[in-house]
N, C-alpha and C positions, 0 to 999 in steps of 0.2 A: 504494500500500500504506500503511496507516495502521497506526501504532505508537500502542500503549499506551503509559501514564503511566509505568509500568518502565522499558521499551525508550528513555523520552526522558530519561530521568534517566541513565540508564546512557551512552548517547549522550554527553550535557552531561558526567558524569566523566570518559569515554572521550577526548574533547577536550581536554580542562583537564589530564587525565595525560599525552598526549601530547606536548600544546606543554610542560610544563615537561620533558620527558624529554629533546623537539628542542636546548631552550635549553640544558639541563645537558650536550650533545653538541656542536654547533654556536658554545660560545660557547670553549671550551677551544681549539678549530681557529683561529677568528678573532683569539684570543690570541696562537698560538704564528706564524700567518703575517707578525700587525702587527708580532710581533720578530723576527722572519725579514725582512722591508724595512725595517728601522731600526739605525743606526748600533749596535755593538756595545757601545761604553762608553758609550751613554746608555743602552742596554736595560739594563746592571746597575745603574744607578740603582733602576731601580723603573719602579712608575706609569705603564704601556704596559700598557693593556688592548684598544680595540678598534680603533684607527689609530697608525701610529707615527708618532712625536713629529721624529726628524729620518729623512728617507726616503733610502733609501740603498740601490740593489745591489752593493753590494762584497762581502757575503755569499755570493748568488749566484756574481759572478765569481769567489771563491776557490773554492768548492765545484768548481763548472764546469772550472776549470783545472786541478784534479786529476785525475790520467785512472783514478786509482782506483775513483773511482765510475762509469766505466762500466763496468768489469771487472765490481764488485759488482750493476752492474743487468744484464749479460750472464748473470752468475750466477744471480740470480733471475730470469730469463725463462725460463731454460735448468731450472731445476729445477721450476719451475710446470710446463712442456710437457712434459715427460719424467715429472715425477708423475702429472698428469692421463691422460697416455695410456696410462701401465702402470698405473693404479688402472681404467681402464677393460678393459684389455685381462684383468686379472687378473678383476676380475667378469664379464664376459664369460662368460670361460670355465669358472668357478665355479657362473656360472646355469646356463650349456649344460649342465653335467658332472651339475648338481643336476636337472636335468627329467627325463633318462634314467634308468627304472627297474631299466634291468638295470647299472649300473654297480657297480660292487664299491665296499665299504666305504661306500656314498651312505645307508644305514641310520643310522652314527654322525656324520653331517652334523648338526652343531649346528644348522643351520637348518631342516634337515626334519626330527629329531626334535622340534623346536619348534612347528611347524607341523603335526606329527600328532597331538601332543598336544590341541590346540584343533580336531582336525579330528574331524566327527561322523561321516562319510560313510568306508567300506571300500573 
């Protein structure tokens, strides 16, 4: 398939906007990890952008030896699973209840009154 002189220019921005998008994303992560593996009282120094300066997991092991944090990541496993299966379970039965035409009150259904508005067909 062959692209017009448009389509390559748009391409070449499309590119160029990207990777600076990746960089302005990617480069912030690469920041806060190299001060996450570097000694604590040299990261307040300053001047720790994309490797740390003295390398150090003591950070880790204090994090780690708090059992706080796995409570808090039990927490958020437990409310991802629990959200996701009752937002499913709720539309689920929202769409079922919405396809049946003899259903009572499915007239003031914010969705199908929406959808009959744009709809051409009786």
């Amino acid at each position: 398939m062959r692209l017009d002189r448009g389509e390559k220019i748009f391409n070449v921005f499309n590119a160029i906007f990207m990777l600076f998008f990746i960089c302005i994303i990617v480069f912030p992560l690469i920041n806060i990890i190299a001060l996450s593996f570097n000694d604590g009282y040299d990261a307040m120094k300053g001047g720790i952008y994309l490797f740390p300066r003295k390398f150090t997991l003591v950070n880790y092991e204090t994090i780690l030896k708090d059992t706080t944090i796995y409570r808090a990541f039990g927490v958020t496993a437990a409310k991802t699973v629990i959200g996701v299966i009752g937002h499913l379970v709720i539309t689920g039965a929202a769409a079922y209840a919405m396809s049946k035409p003899y259903l009572l009150g499915r007239r003031y259904s914010s969705v199908w009154a929406l959808s009959r508005c744009f709809s051409t067909v009786e």
